[in-house]
KOLTOR-959821 format. One record per residue (C-alpha): residue number from 1; residue in three letters; chain; x, y, z. Coordinates in nm, 2 decimals. Layout:
<NUM ALA A <X Y Z>> ...
# end
This chain:
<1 UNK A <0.10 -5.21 -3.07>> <2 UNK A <0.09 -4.99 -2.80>> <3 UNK A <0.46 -4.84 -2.56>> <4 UNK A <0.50 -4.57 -2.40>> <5 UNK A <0.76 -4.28 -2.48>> <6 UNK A <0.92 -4.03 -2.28>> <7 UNK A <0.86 -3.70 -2.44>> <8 UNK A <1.22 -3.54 -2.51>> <9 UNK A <1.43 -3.82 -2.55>> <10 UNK A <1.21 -4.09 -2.72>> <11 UNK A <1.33 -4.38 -2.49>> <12 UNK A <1.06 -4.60 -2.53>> <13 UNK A <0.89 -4.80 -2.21>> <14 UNK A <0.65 -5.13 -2.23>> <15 UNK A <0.26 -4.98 -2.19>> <16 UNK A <0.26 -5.19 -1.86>> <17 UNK A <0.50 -4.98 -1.67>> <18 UNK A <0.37 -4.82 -1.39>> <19 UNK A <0.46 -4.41 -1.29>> <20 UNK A <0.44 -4.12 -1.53>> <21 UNK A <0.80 -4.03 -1.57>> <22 UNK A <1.09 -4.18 -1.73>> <23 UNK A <1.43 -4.22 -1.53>> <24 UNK A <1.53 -3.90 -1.61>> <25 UNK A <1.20 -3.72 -1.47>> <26 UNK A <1.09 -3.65 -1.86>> <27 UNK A <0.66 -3.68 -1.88>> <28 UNK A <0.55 -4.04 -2.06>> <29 UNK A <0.33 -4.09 -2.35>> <30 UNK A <0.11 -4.35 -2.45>> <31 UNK A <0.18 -4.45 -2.84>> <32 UNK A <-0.06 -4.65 -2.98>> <33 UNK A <-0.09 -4.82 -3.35>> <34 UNK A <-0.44 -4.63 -3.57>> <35 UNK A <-0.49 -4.38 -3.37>> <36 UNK A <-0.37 -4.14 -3.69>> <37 UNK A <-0.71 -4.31 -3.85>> <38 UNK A <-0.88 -4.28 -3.51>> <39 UNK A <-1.23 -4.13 -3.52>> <40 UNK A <-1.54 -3.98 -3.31>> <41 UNK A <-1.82 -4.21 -3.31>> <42 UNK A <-2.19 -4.20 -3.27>> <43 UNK A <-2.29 -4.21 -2.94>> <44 UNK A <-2.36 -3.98 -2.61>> <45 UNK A <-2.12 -4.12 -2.34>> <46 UNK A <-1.75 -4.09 -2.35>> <47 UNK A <-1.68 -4.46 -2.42>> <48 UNK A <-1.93 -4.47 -2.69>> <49 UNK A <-1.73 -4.15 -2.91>> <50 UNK A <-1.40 -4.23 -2.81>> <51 UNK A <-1.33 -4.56 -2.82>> <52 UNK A <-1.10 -4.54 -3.06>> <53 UNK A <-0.82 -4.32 -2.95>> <54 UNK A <-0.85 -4.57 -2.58>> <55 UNK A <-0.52 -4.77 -2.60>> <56 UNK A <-0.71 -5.10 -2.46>> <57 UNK A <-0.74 -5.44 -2.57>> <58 UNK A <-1.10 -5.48 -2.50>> <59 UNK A <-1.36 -5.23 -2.38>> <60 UNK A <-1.63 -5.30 -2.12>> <61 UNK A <-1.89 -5.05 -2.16>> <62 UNK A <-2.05 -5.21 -1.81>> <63 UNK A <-1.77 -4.95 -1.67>> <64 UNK A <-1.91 -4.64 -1.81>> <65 UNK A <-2.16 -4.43 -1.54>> <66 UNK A <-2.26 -4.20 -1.84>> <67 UNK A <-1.94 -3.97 -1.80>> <68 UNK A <-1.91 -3.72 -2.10>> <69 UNK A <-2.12 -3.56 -2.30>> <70 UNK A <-2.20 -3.25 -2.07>> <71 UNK A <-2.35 -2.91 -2.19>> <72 UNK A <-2.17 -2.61 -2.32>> <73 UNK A <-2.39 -2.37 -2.18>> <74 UNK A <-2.35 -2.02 -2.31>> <75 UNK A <-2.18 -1.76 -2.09>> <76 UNK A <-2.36 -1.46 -1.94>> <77 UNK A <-2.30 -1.12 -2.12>> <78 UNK A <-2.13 -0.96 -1.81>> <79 UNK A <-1.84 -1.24 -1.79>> <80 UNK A <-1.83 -1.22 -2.17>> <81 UNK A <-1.75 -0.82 -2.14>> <82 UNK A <-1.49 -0.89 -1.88>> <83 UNK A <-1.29 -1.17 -2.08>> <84 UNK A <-1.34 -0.98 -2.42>> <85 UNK A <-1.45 -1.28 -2.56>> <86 UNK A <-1.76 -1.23 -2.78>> <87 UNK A <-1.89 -1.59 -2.79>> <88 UNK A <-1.77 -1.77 -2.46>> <89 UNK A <-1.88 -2.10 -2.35>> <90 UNK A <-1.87 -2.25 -2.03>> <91 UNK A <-1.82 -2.64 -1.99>> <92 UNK A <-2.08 -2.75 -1.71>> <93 UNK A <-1.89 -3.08 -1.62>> <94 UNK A <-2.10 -3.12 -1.26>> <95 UNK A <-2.31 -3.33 -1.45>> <96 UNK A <-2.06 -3.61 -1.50>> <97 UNK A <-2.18 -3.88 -1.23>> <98 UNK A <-1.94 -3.75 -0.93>> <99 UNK A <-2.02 -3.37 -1.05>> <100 UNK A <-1.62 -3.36 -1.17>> <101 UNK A <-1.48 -3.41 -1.48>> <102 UNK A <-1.19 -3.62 -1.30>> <103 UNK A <-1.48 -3.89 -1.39>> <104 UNK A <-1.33 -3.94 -1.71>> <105 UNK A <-0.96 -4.00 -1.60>> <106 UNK A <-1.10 -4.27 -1.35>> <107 UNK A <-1.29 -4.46 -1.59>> <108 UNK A <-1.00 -4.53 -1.83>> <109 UNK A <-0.79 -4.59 -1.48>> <110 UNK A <-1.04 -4.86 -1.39>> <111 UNK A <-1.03 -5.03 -1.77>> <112 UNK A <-0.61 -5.03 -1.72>> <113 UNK A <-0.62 -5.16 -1.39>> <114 UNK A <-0.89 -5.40 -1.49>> <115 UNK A <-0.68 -5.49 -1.81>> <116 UNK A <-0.36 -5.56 -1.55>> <117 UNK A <-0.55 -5.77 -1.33>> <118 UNK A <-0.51 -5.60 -1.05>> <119 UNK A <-0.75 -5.60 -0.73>> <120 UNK A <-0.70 -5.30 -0.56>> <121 UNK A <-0.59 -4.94 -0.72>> <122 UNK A <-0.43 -4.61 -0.55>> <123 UNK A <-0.52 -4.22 -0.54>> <124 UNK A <-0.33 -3.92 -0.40>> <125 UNK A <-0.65 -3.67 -0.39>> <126 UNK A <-0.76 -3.37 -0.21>> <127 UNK A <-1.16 -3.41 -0.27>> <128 UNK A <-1.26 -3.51 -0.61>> <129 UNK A <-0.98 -3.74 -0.73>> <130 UNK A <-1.05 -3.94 -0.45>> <131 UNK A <-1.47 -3.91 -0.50>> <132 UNK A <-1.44 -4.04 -0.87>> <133 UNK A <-1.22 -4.29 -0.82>> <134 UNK A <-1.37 -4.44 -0.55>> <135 UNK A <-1.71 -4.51 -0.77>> <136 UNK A <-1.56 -4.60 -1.04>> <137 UNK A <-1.41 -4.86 -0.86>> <138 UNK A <-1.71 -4.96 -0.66>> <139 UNK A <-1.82 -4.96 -1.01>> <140 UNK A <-1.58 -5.20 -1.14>> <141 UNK A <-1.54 -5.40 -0.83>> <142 UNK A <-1.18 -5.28 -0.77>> <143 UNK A <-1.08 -5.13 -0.45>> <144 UNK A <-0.97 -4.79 -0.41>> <145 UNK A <-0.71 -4.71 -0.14>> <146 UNK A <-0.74 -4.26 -0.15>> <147 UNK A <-0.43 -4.09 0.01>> <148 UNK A <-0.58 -3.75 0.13>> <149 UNK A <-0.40 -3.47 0.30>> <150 UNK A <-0.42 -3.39 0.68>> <151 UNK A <-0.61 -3.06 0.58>> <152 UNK A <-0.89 -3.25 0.36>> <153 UNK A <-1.25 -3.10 0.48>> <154 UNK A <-1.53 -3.37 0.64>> <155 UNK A <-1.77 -3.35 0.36>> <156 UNK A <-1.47 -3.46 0.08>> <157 UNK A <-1.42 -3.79 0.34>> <158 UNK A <-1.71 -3.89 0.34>> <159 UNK A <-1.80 -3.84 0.04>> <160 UNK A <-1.50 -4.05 -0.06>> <161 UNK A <-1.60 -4.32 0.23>> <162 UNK A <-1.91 -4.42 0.06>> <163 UNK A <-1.70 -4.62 -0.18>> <164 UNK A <-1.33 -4.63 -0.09>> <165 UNK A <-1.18 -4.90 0.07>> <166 UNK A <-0.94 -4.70 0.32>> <167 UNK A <-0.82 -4.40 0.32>> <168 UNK A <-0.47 -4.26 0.44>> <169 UNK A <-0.47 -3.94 0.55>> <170 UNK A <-0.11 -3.80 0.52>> <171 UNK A <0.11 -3.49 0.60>> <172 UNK A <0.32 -3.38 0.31>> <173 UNK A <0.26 -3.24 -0.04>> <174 UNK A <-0.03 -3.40 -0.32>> <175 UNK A <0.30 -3.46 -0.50>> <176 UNK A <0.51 -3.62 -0.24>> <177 UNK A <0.25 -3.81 -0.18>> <178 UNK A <0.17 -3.95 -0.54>> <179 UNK A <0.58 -4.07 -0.53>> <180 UNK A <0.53 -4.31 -0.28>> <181 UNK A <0.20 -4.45 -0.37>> <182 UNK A <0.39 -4.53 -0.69>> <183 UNK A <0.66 -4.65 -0.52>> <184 UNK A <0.43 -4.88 -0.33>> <185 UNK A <0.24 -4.99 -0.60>> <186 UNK A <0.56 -5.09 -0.82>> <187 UNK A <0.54 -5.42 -0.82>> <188 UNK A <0.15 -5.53 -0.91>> <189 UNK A <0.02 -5.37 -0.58>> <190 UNK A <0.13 -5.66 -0.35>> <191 UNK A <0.13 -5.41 -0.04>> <192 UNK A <-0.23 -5.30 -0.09>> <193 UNK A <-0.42 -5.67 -0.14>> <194 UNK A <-0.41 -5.75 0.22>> <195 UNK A <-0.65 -5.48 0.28>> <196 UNK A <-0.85 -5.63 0.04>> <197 UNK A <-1.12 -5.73 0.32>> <198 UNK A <-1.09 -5.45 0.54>> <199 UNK A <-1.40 -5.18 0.62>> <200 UNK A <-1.36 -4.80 0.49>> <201 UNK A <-1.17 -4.56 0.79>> <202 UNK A <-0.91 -4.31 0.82>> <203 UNK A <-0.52 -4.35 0.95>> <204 UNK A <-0.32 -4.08 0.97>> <205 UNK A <0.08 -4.14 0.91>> <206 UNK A <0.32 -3.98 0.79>> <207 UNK A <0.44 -4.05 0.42>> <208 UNK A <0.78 -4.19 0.53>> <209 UNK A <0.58 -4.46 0.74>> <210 UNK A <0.26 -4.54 0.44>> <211 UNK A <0.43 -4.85 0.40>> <212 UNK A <0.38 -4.96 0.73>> <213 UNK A <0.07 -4.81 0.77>> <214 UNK A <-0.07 -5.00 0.50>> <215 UNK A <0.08 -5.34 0.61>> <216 UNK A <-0.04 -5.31 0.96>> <217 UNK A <-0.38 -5.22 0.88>> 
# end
């Protein structure tokens, strides 16, 4: 069985509901049935180890780009000196395929969208949100709609363009921004799957007109 739970008051929530807050703006939880008896497995990748504490019916390891698994490589002797930590190690997660570790976040993203039947997902990201998602979807054969802010650099865009369907780029805060594409996105994505056949570009609106943004495009 598998709910979610808001993390003070213990209202529970069906696993299907989509944004991360309860009602009362309390953080949600995923509860799932075993995962108290949940266990690494062998394997290199992310899906391979983990697969147990994933809260998903079925698991398509045909999603998986080989995120995980990246070196602890051992921190140089000045950095060591300056943290006064005598045995530091530094995660090197540019080798996960984007070169971010949001890679791992996007590929359990895809297997829920995926698992929802849904055709086309949503991101609010400045660079790298927007980069990993957009593979993984490519990946998956879901599209990707990446909200980026006005001041997002040339290089993240295009980056992002190689897969992404559209992007928005809109004024306002990352967090502002992730409200309304929730919003939008409510009720099984019906605003997004009539850009289901358009080419990737840029439009730039403000948040209080996404909506109509998104239908006229």
């Amino acid at each position: 069985m598998r709910k979610l739970i808001s993390t003070l008051s213990g209202r529970e929530y069906p696993f299907e509901k989509t944004g991360e807050f309860a009602e009362n703006g309390e953080p949600l939880e995923v509860r799932m049935d075993g995962i108290k008896s949940a266990g690494i497995k062998a394997g290199k990748h992310l899906l391979q180890r983990f697969s147990s504490f994933l809260p998903f019916e079925s698991i398509d390891p045909g999603l998986s780009m080989g995120e995980g698994a990246t070196p602890l490589l051992d921190a140089t002797h000045d950095l060591g000196n300056f943290t006064g930590i005598s045995k530091l190690l530094l995660k090197n997660e540019t080798q996960n395929p984007t070169w971010s570790f949001k890679d791992r976040g996007s590929l359990t993203c895809m297997m829920m969208s995926g698992e929802m039947n849904e055709q086309v997902t949503a991101t609010v990201s400045t660079g790298n949100m927007g980069n990993s998602m957009a593979a993984y979807g490519a990946r998956s054969g879901i599209k990707v709609l990446v909200f980026v802010p006005p001041h997002t650099s040339d290089e993240k865009i295009k980056a992002t363009s190689l897969y992404a369907l559209k992007k928005l780029k809109a004024s306002g805060k990352i967090k502002d921004g992730a409200s309304v594409v929730i919003m939008l996105t409510g009720s099984g994505m019906k605003d997004f799957k009539a850009l289901s056949h358009h080419k990737s570009n840029i439009v730039d609106c403000d948040l209080e007109n996404l909506r109509e943004e998104i239908q006229k495009a």
